[in-house]
N, C-alpha and C positions, 0 to 999 in steps of 0.2 A: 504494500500500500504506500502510495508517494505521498510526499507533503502536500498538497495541494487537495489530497482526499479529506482532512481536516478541516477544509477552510470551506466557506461557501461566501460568494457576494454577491450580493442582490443590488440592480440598480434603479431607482426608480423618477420618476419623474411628471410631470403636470402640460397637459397641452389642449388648448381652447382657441379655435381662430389660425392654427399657425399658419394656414396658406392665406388666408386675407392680409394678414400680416406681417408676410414673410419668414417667418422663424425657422433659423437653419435645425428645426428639430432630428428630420434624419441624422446628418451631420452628427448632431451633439449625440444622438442615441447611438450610433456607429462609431464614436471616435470611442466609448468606451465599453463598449460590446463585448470586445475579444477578452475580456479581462470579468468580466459578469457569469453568472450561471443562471441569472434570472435578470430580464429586464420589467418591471412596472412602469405600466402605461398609463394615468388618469387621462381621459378624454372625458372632457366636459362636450356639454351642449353647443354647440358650433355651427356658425353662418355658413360653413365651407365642409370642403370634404376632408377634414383632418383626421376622422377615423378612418377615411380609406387610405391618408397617406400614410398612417403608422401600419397597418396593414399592409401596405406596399413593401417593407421590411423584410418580410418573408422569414423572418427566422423562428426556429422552435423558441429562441428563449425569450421571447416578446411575451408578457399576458399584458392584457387591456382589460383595465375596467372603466363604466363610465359613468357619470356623475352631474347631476344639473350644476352649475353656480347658482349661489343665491349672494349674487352682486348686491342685496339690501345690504351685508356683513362690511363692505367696501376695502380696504388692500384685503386685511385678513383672512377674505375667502381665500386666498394662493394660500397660507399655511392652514387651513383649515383641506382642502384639498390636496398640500401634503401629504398630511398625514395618514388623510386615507390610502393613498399611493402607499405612502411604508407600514400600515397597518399590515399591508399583504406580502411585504419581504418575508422571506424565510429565512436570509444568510445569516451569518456570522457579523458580516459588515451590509451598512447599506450606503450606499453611491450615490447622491443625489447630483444629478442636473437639472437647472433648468432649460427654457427652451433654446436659448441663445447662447446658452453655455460648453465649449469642448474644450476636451484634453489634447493635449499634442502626442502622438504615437510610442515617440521617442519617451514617454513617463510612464509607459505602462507598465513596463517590468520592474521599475524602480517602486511606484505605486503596490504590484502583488508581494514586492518584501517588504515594505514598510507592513502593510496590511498585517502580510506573517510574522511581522517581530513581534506589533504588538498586540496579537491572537491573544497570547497566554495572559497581558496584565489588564486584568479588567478593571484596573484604575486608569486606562487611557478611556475615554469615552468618544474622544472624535480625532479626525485627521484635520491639517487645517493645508489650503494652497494661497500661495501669492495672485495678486490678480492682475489683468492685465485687461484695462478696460478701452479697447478699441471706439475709436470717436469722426466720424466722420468719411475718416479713412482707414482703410485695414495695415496702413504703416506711420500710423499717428495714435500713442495714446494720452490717458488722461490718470492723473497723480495729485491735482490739486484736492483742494478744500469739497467735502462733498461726494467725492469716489473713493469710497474703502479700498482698502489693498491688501484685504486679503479674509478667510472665510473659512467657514471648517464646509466639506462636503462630503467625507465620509465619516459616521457616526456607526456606533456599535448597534447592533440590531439588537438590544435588550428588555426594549419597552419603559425605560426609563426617559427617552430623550425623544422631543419635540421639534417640530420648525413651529415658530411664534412669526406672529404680525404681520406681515409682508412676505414673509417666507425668505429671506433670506440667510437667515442665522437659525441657531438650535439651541436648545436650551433643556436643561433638565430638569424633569418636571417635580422633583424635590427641592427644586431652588436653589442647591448648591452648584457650585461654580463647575461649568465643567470643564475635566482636567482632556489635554491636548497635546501632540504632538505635530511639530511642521515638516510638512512632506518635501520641501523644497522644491515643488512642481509648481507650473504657472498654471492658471486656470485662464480660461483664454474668454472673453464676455464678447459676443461682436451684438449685443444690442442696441449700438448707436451705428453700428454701420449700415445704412440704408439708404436708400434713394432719399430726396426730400420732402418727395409726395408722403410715402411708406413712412416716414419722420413723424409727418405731421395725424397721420391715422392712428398712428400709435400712443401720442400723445393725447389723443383727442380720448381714445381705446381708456388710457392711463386716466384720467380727469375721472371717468366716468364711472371706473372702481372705486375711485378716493385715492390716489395717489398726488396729484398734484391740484392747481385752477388754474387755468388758462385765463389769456386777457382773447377778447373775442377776434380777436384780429390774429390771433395763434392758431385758431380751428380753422381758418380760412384760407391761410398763405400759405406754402411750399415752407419747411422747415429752412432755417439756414444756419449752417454748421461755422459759419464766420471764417477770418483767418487761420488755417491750418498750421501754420507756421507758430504760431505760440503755443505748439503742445509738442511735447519730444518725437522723437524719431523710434521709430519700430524696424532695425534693419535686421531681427531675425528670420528663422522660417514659422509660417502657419501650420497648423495639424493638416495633413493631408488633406483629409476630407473636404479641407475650405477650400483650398489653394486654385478649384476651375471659379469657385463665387469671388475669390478675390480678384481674376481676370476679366469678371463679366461687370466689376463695379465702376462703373467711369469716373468717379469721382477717385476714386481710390488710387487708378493707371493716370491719371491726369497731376495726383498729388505723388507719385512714382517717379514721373518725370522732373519736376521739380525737384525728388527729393535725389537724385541719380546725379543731376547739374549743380547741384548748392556742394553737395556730401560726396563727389567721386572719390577724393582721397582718405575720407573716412575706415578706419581699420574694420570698425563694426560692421562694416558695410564689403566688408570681402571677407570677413571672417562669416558671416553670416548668425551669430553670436544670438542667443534667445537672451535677450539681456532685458532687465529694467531698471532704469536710474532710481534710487533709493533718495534723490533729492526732490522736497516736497514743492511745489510752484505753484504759487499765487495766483490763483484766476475768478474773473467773474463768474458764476453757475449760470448756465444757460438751461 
């Protein structure tokens, strides 16, 4: 019996809407797949055909289940829909992504042994990864004031621990602190890279759970992502899985070109380096 007969990891996740609005959910479901033995699907109630695109996956280890929203709850439906989603893990570990959220290839194996170190202490309760929050363009991101940098996404399957609020973070539902270890993995977000139609849908999407308020001239206009140029440079590589959507993003090949003529002698930039500057920078939240 090999190590890996010990372990089991369930991954699971939340999706409503994703083809109206874009969401690379295959992508994110596939980029951590091979490393899963069960993936959880919530499929809420949707304008579009997003239970036939999770379907389209074709793999035995997909289960779907499906769920109305009750948008009166406003953000907190996402962790309340959570949790039904990891209600149904069976692993050892459970995997959360969201819809916009993937791992880069290159962490998965680093990922199944951190997992199996810390199998045995059941004083680790969660995994935590760096984030790297793509913004406009897929070689631009965002570090300032307002964008976390970083999040736990694998939690121990033991029925002690929650996603709270907006669904972003976990929490235990004994109120003590929970204990963590950092995987050293980027978690890769491309929810601000969009067209600026698909910006402004999503925002409008976002108001309408209770996430933000719009001024009425925001639901109306084409989103605009401003000067690119006052956010770092991304001269890594992408998880595979992205790399034909980051060719199809015109705004993105257009902010490439630019960034190829300013940065040609840039080391990061021939190294090809998954790097992210650890200095924090000053910006207005848009």
């Amino acid at each position: 019996m090999g190590a890996d007969d010990f372990m089991l990891v369930s991954g699971f996740t939340i999706a409503r809407n994703a083809i109206k609005f874009n969401y690379p959910i295959l992508e994110s479901i596939r980029s951590v797949l091979p490393i899963c033995d069960e993936f959880i699907v919530n499929v809420g109630d949707s304008e579009d055909d997003t239970l036939g695109l999770i379907r389209s996956i074709g793999s035995a280890k997909i289960r779907i289940i499906q769920n109305v929203w009750d948008l009166s709850q406003g953000s907190e439906v996402l962790s309340q829909q959570t949790n039904l989603a990891l209600k149904e893990c069976t692993g050892d570990w459970a995997f959360y992504l969201q819809s916009d959220e993937v791992i880069h290839e290159e962490d998965l194996a680093r990922l199944k042994d951190i997992m199996h170190k810390y199998l045995p202490n059941g004083e680790i309760d969660a995994l935590r990864f760096r984030w790297l929050h793509f913004f406009g363009s897929y070689f631009r991101y965002r570090i300032d004031h307002g964008w976390y940098q970083k999040q736990d996404r694998i939690i121990r399957n033991n029925g002690k621990i929650e996603s709270f609020g907006d669904a972003y973070g976990f929490r235990r539902k004994d109120g003590r602190p929970i204990k963590r270890k950092n995987t050293g993995c980027f978690l890769y977000h491309y929810g601000w890279v969009q067209s600026e139609e698909i910006m402004t849908q999503r925002r409008v999407n976002a108001e309408q759970i209770g996430f933000t308020t719009l001024a009425s001239h925001e639901r109306q206009k084409a989103y605009h992502f401003g000067d690119l140029n006052r956010f770092p440079v991304y001269f890594g590589t992408h998880p595979a899985v992205m790399r034909e959507k980051a060719k199809q993003h015109v705004l993105s090949q257009k902010d490439l070109i630019d960034i190829n003529e300013r940065y040609w002698w840039h080391p990061l930039k021939w190294l090809k380096l998954r790097y992210k500057t650890g200095k924090r920078v000053k910006q207005k939240i848009e």
